[in-house]
N, C-alpha and C positions, 0 to 999 in steps of 0.2 A: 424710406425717402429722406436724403439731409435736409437738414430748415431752408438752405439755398435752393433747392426744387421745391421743396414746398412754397417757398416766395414767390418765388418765378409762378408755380404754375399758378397762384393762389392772382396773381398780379394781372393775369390774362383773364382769369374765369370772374372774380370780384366785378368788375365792371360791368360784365355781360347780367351777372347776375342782378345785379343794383336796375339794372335795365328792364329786369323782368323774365329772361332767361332762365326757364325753369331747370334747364337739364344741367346749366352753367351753375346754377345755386343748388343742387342734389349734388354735384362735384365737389363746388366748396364745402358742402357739410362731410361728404365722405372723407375727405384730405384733412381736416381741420380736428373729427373725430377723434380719433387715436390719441394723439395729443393732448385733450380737451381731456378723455377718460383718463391717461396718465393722472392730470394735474389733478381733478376732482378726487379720482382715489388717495392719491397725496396728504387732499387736502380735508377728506370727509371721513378718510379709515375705511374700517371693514365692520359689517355685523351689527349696521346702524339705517335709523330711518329719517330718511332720506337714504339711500346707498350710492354710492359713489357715478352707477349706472343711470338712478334717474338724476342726477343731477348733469353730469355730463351731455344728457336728453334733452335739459331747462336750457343749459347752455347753450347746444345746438342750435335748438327751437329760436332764442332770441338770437343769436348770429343772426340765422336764418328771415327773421321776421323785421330785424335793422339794417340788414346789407345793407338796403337802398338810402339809409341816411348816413354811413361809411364816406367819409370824408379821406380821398388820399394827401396826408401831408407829408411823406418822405418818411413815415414809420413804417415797417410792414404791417400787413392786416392782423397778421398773427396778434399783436401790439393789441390792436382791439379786439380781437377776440378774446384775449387772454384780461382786458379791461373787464368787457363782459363776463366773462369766469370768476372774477373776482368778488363780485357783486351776488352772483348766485352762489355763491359756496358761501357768503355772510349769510345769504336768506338760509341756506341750508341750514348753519351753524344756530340760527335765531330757531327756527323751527323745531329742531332736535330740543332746543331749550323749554319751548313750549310744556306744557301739561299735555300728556299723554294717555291721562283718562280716558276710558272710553266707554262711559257708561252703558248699559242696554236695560233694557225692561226683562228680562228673562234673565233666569241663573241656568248654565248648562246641565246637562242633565248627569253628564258623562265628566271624568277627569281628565285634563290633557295630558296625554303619552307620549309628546314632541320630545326634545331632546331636553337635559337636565339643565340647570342655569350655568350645574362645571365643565357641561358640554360643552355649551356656548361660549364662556368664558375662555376655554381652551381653545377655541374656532381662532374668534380675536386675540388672543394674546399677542401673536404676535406684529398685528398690523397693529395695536394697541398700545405698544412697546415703543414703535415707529411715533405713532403719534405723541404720545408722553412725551418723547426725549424732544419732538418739535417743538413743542408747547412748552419748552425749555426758552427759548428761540425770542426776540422781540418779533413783532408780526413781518416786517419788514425783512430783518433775516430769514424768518422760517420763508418768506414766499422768495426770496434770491436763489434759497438752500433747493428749492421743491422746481423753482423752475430749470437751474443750473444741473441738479445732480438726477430729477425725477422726469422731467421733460425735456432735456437735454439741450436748453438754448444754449448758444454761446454768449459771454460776457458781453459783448456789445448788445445783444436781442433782449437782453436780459434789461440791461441800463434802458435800453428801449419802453420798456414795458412797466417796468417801476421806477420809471423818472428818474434817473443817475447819469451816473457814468461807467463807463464800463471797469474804468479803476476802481470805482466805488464799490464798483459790484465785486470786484476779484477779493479786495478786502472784505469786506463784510460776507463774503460766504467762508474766506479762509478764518475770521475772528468766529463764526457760526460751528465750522469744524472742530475746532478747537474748542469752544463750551460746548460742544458734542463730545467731544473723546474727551474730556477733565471731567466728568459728568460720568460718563462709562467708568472712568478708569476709579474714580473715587466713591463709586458706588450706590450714585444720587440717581440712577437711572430708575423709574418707574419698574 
């Protein structure tokens, strides 16, 4: 579906839904989803907790649980939604930072025979690779870079959604490319 059907239909069903329209708000979350998963995978990697799936999930869920305070100002919804996204992939990011202990009263009896740590390592390597070279990125570029090249808005949806312009936006993802390839090509890549 292009973002202009998705606008469109998102423009019809929003309102019904903010209404209280339950099958109008199961729509908006189906349409909105995809996208939502894109951006979170993006934005959280692979081979991590939190995974990119329940966070796209958090996302949903609060779309779904603010419609009805969705204010239309002449942005598309996407705009907030992607506002929302924003915010849960910071919680994600704070969470992953947390301690991870996870103490128990019992020691196993048995030794785990799950996959090695060079299995694992190897799983994500390459979504891993992906995230490094973003975290190259000021945060503002990696999220232009992620929604322009990973989520596919166009430069004005884009200006939309991280407060610019859409000029601003064409620059600052072509200066993001570009410390992406000087980065690849010089060897600085993770």
């Amino acid at each position: 579906m292009s973002t202009s059907d998705l606008d469109n239909a998102l423009s019809e069903l929003v309102p019904r839904a903010a209404a209280g329209d339950r099958r109008a708000l199961q729509q908006v979350v189906r349409l909105i989803h995809p996208s939502v998963l894109r951006y979170a995978r993006a934005r959280v990697g692979g081979g991590r907790t939190p995974t990119a799936e329940d966070v796209a999930q958090e996302i949903c869920l609060a779309v779904a649980t603010s419609v009805d305070r969705y204010v239309d100002k002449g942005k598309p919804f996407m705009a907030f939604v992607y506002g929302i996204a924003f915010n849960k992939v910071a919680d994600a990011h704070r969470a992953m930072a947390r301690d991870r202990l996870s103490p128990t009263e019992e020691v196993p009896d048995t030794e785990f025979s799950g996959g090695t740590p060079e299995e694992l390592a190897l799983i994500g390597d390459g979504s891993n690779r992906v995230r490094a070279l973003l975290d190259l990125l000021s945060d503002k570029a990696r999220d232009i870079l992620i929604l322009r090249v990973f989520v596919g808005l166009s430069a004005e949806e884009t200006a939309e959604v991280v407060g610019s312009t859409a000029g601003a936006v064409r620059v600052a993802q072509h200066r993001a490319l570009a410390t992406l390839r000087k980065a690849i090509e010089e060897g600085d890549q993770p």
